[in-house]
C-alpha positions in Angstrom: 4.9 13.1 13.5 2.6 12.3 10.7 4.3 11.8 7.4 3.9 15.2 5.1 3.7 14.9 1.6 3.8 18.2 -0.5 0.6 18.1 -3.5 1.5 16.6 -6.6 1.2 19.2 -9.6 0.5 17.1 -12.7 2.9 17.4 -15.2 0.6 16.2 -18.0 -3.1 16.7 -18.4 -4.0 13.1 -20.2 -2.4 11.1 -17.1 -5.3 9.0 -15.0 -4.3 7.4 -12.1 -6.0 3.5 -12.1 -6.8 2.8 -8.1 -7.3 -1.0 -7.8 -5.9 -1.9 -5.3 -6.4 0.2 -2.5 -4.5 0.2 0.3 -6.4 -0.9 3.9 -6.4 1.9 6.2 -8.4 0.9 9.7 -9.8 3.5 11.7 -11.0 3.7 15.6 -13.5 0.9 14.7 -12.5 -2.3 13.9 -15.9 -3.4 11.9 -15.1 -6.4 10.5 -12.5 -7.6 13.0 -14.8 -9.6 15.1 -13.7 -12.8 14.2 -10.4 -14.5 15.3 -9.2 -15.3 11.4 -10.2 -11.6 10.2 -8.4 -10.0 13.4 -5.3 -12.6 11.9 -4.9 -11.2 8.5 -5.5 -7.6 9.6 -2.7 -8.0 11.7 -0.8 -9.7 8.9 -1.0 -8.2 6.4 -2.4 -4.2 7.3 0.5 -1.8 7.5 0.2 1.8 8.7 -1.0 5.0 6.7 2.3 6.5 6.4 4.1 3.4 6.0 2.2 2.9 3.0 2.8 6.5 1.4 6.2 6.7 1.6 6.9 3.5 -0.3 3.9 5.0 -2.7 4.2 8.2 -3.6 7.8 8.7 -5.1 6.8 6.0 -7.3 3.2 7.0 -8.3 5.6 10.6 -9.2 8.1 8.8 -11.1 5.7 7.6 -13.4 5.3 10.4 -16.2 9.0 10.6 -16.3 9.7 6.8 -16.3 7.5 6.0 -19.1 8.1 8.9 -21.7 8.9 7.5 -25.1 11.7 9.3 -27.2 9.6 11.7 -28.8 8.3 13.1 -25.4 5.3 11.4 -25.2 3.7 9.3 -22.9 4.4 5.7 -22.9 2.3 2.3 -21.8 2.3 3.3 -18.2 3.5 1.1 -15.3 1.7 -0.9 -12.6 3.2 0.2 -9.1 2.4 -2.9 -6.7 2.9 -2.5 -2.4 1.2 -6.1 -1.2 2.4 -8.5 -3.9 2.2 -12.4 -3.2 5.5 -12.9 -2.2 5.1 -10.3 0.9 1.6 -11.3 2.0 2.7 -15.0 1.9 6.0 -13.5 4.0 4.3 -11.8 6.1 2.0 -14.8 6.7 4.6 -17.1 7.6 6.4 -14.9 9.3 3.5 -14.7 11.6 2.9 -17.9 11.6 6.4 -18.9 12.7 7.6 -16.3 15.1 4.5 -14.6 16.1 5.8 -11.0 14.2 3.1 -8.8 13.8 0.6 -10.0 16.5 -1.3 -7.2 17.7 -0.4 -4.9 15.3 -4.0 -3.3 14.9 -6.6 -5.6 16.4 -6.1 -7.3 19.9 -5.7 -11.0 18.8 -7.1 -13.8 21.5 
C-alpha cells in the first residue's frame, strides 16, 4: 500500500522551499542504466519513492516551527539532507562487501 501523506497547508506565506537535491525516482524505463557501473550505483545508492518521503516529509514540516526566533519570526532556515557522504559511501561498501542491495532496481550482470 502506497505511503499517503495528507497536503501540507503552509503555515506562513514567505516560506520557499530550496529543491537541490532531488531525490532519484526510476520509473518502468531504465534510461540511463545501460551500462554495468550506472546499473551499480542505481542499485546502490536509489531507494524507493515512499522510502524517501517518510524520512522527508516530517522534517520538511518541522521546519517553520524549528527555526522560529523568539519574537515569532522566521529564523535562518535548516538544510534537511537524505543521501549524505557517510550513507552513500555505506551503502557503497556495503555493497561492495556483502553484495546488499544487488538488484534492487536494475538487473545487474
Amino acid at each position: 500500500m502506497p505511503l499517503q501523506i495528507p497536503p501540507l497547508e503552509p503555515a506562513y506565506s514567505d516560506v520557499a522551499q530550496h529543491w537541490k537535491d532531488v531525490p532519484i525516482r526510476l520509473g518502468g524505463t531504465t534510461a540511463g542504466a545501460d551500462t554495468a557501473t550506472a546499473k551499480f550505483f542505481i542499485n546502490c545508492l536509489a531507494d524507493p519513492p515512499e522510502e524517501v518521503a517518510a524520512y522527508l516529509v516530517p522534517r520538511i514540516r518541522r521546519v517553520p516551527l524549528d527555526s522560529r526566533t523568539l519574537a515569532g519570526a522566521i529564523g535562518q532556515g535548516s538544510y534537511i539532507k537524505y543521501l549524505t557522504k557517510s550513507k552513500a559511501y555505506g551503502q557503497i561498501l556495503a555493497r561492495l562487501l556483502t553484495g546488499a542491495r544487488k538488484d534492487r532496481f536494475v538487473p545487474e550482470e
